[in-house]
C-alpha positions as CSV (number, residue, x, y, z in Angstrom):
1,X,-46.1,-32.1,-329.8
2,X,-48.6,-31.5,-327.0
3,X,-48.2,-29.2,-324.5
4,X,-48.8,-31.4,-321.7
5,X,-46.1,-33.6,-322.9
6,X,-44.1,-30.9,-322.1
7,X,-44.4,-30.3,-318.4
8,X,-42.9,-32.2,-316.2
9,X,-43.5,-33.6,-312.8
10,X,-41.8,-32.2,-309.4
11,X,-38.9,-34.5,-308.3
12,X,-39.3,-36.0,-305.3
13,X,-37.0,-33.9,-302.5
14,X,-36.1,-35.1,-299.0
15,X,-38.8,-33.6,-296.3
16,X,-38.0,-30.8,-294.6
17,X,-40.1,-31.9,-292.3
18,X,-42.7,-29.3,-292.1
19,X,-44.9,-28.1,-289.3
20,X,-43.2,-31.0,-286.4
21,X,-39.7,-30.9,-287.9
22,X,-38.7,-29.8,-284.2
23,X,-40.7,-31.9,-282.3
24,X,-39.4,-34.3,-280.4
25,X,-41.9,-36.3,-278.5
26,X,-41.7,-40.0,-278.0
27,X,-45.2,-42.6,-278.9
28,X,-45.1,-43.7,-275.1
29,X,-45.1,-40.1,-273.8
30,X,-47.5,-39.3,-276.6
31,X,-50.0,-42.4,-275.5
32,X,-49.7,-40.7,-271.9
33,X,-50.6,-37.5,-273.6
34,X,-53.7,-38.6,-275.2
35,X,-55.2,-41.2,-272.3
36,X,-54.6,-37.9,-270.1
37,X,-56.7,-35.6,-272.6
38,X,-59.9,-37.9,-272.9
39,X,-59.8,-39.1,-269.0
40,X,-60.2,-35.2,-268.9
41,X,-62.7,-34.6,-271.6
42,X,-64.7,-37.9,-269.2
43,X,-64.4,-35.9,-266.5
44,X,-65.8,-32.7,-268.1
45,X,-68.7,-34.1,-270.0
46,X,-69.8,-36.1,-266.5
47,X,-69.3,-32.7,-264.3
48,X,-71.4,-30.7,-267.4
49,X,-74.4,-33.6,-266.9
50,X,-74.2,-32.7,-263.0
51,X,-76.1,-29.3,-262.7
52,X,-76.9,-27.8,-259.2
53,X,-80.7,-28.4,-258.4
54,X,-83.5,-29.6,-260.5
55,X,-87.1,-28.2,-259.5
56,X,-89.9,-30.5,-258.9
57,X,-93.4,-28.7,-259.0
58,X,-96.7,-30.1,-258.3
59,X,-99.9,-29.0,-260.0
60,X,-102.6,-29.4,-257.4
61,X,-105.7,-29.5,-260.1
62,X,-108.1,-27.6,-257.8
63,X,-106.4,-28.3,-254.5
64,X,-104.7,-26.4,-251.7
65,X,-101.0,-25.2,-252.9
66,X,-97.9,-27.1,-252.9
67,X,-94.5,-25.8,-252.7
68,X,-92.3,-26.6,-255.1
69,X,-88.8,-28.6,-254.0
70,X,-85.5,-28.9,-255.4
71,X,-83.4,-32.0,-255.8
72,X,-80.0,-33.1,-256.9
73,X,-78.9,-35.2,-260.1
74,X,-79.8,-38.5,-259.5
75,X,-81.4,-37.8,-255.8
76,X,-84.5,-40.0,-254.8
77,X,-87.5,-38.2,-255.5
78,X,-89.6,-37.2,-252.1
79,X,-93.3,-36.8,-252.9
80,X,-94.7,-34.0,-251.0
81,X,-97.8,-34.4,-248.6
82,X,-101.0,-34.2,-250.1
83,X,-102.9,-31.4,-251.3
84,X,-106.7,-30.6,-249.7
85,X,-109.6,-30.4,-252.2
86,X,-113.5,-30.3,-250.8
87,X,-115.3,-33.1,-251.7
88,X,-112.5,-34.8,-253.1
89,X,-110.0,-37.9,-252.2
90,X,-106.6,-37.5,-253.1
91,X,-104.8,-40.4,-255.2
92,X,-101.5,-39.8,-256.0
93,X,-99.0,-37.9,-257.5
94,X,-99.0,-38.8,-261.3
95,X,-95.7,-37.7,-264.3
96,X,-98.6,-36.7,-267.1
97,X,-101.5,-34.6,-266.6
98,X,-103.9,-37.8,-267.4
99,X,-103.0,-39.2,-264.1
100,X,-102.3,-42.6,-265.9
101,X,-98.3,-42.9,-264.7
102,X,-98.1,-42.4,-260.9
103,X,-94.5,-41.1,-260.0
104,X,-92.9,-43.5,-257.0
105,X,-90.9,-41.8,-254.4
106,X,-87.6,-43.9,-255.2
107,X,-87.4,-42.6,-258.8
108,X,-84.4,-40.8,-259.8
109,X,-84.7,-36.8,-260.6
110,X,-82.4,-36.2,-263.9
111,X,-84.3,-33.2,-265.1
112,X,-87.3,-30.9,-264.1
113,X,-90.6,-32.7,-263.6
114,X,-93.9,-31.4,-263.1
115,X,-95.7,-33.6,-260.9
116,X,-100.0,-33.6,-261.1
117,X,-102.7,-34.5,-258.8
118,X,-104.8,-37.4,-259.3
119,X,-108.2,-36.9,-257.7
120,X,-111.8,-38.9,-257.1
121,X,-115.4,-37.9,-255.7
122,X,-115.9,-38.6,-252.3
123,X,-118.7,-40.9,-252.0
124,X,-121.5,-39.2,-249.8
């Protein structure tokens, strides 16, 4: 006869209950338990999104200095006055370095931006 014949199987035994044998916790006070633990987990994933200050800085490309400003999450961007440069008219502050996206005062700061200088010849 074969040896695997031989063995048998575990009978079944009442549980013992294991690791929550002595717990006692109702599903309505458990529901309360788990609606409370992600309305927290919300709350912390929201608060880690909301960091102190964000820094906008401005390039100039060749003109006078601009300070740099700081801004809450989600404030309205304020554009800061414009930069000098001789023999130049300013056009805007532009989002990319090719001056091709001009940044609008109302936008919404959610990270740090560097914020470029669009310029063109004065006509003489």
């Amino acid at each position: 006869m074969d040896d695997r014949a031989k063995t048998s199987l575990p009978q079944e035994t009442e549980s013992d209950g294991g690791l929550y044998k002595n717990v006692t916790v109702s599903p309505k006070t458990l529901g309360y338990v788990i609606v409370a633990g992600c309305i927290i987990l919300c709350l912390l994933m929201y608060m880690g999104t909301r960091k102190g200050a964000y820094t906008v800085t401005y390039n100039s490309r060749g003109g006078s200095d601009v300070q740099s400003q700081n801004f809450s999450f989600q404030e309205e961007l304020s554009l800061a006055d414009a930069p000098d440069r001789e023999g130049y008219r300013f056009t805007g502050w532009y989002l990319d370095e090719a001056c091709a996206i001009p940044a609008e005062p109302n936008m919404l700061v959610e990270n740090e931006m560097q914020l470029y200088a669009g310029w063109e010849p004065e006509s003489k």
